[in-house]
C-alpha positions in Angstrom: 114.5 85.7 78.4 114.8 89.2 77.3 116.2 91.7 80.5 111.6 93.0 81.5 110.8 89.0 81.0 113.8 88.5 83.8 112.3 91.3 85.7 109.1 89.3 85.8 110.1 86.7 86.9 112.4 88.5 90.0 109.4 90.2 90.6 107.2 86.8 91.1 110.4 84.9 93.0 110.6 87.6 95.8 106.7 87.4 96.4 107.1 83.5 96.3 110.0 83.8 98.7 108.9 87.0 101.0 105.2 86.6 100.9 104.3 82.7 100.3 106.9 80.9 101.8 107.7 83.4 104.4 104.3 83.7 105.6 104.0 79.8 105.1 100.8 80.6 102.8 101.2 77.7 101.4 103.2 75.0 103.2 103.7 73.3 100.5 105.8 75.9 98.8 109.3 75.8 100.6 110.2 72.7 99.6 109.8 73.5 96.1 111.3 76.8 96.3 114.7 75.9 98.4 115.2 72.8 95.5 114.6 75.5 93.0 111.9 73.1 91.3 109.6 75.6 89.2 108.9 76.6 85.7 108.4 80.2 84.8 107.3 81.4 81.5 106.1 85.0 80.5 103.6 86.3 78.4 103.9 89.4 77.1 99.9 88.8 75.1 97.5 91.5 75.8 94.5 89.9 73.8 93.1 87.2 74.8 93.8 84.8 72.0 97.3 85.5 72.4 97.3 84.6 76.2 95.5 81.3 75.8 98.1 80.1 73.0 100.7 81.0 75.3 98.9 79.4 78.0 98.6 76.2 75.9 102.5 76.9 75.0 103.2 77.2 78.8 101.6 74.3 79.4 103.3 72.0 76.8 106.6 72.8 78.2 105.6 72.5 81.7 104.1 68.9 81.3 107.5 68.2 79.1 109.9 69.2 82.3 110.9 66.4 84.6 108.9 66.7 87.5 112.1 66.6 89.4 112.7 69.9 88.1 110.0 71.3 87.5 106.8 70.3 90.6 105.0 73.4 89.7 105.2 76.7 87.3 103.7 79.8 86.1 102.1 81.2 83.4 103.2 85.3 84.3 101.2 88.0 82.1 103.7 90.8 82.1 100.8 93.1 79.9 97.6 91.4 79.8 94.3 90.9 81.6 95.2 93.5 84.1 91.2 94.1 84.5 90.5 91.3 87.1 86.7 90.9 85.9 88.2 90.0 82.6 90.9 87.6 83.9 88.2 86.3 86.5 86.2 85.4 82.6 89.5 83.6 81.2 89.8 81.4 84.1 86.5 80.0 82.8 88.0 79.4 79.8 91.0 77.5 81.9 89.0 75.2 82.8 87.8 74.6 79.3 91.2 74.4 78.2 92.2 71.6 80.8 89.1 69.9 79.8 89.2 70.0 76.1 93.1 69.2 76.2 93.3 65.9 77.9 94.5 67.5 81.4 91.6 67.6 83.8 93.2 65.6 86.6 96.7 66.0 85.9 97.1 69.6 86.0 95.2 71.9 87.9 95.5 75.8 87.6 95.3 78.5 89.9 94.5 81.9 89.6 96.6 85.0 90.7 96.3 88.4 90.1 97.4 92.2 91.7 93.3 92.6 92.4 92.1 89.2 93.6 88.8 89.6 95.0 86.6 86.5 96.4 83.3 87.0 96.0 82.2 86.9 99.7 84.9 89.8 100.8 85.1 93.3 100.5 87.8 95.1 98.5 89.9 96.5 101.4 90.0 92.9 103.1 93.2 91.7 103.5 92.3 88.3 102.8 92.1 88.9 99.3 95.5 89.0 99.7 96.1 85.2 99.8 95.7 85.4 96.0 97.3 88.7 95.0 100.8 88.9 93.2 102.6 91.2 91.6 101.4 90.0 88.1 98.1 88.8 87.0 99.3 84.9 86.7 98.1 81.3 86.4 99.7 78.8 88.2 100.2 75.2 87.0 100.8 72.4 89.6 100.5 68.9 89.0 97.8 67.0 90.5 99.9 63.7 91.9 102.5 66.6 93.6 99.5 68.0 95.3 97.2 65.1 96.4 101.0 63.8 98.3 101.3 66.9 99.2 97.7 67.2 100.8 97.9 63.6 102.1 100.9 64.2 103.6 99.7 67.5 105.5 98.0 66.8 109.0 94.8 69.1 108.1 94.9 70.6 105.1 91.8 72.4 105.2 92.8 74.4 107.8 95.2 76.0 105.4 92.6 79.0 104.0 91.2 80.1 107.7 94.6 80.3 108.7 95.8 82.5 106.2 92.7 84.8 106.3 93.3 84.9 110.6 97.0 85.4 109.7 96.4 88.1 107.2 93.7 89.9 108.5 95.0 89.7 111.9 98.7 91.6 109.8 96.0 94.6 108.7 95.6 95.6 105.2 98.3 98.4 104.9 101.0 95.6 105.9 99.9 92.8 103.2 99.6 95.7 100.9 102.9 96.7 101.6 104.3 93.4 101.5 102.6 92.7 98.0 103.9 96.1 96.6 107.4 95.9 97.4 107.8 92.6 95.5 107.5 94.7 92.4 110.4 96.9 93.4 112.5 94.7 91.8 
């Protein structure tokens, strides 16, 4: 990993750490953090070709790790689809890729990115901040890791209305702070 890729990758470990798992986001997270079970790989692709054979690259490596050290991973784009209406268009494509590869059903990807917006909330509600990182990102987690996990969790879809109370109940210039400091890295 060259010394910005390793910057990266701090940057998305600290908001892992100081955002996900210490705001129990997802509680499925600290588990996998503390056993130091996830892949990271950087992509440095600012066209969109480039990302998706990266992607596809990511995604060959991460299905070839053990799962006992690797439960989950990230696909980080250090330069590329910083416009979130264009990365909210390749996630489309995502889902064609899992599709057309074999992988629907045993891998599921998430979306991250510096300006998540759902559709139903307003820019400056710190909600959106469930899905915001440092880095415009796609996360890979196995599908068996996650129905255990989920089976295994008393009420899993609590999870989202907790975290929008949580956050919106912290106030946006907290979250935002939070989020921004990750990338002081």
């Amino acid at each position: 990993m060259t010394a910005t890729e390793k910057q990266v990758v701090a940057s998305i470990e600290r908001w892992i750490r100081e955002v996900v798992v210490a705001l129990n986001l997802c509680p499925f997270a600290e588990p996998v953090v503390s056993a130091g079970r996830i892949f990271y790989a950087v992509s440095d692709a600012v066209d969109e070709e480039g990302i998706y054979m990266d992607l596809l690259q990511a995604l060959d490596r991460f299905q070839q790790q053990d799962e006992t050290s690797a439960a989950t991973g990230f696909l980080i784009l250090s330069e590329g689809l910083a416009d979130y209406g264009r990365y909210n268009d390749f996630l489309e494509l995502v889902d064609r890729l899992l599709e057309e590869s074999g992988l629907k059903g045993v891998v599921q990807i998430a979306g991250f990115h510096p300006r998540y917006l759902f559709e139903e909330c307003d820019e400056s509600d710190p909600s959106n901040y469930t899905n915001r990182s440092p880095y415009p990102m796609f996360h890979l987690i196995r599908e068996d890791d996650l129905e255990s996990a989920v089976a295994s969790y008393p009420d899993p879809a609590s999870i989202p209305e907790r975290n929008i109370k949580l956050l919106r109940e912290m106030g946006l210039e907290e979250v935002k702070w939070r989020l921004e400091r990750c990338c002081q890295v």
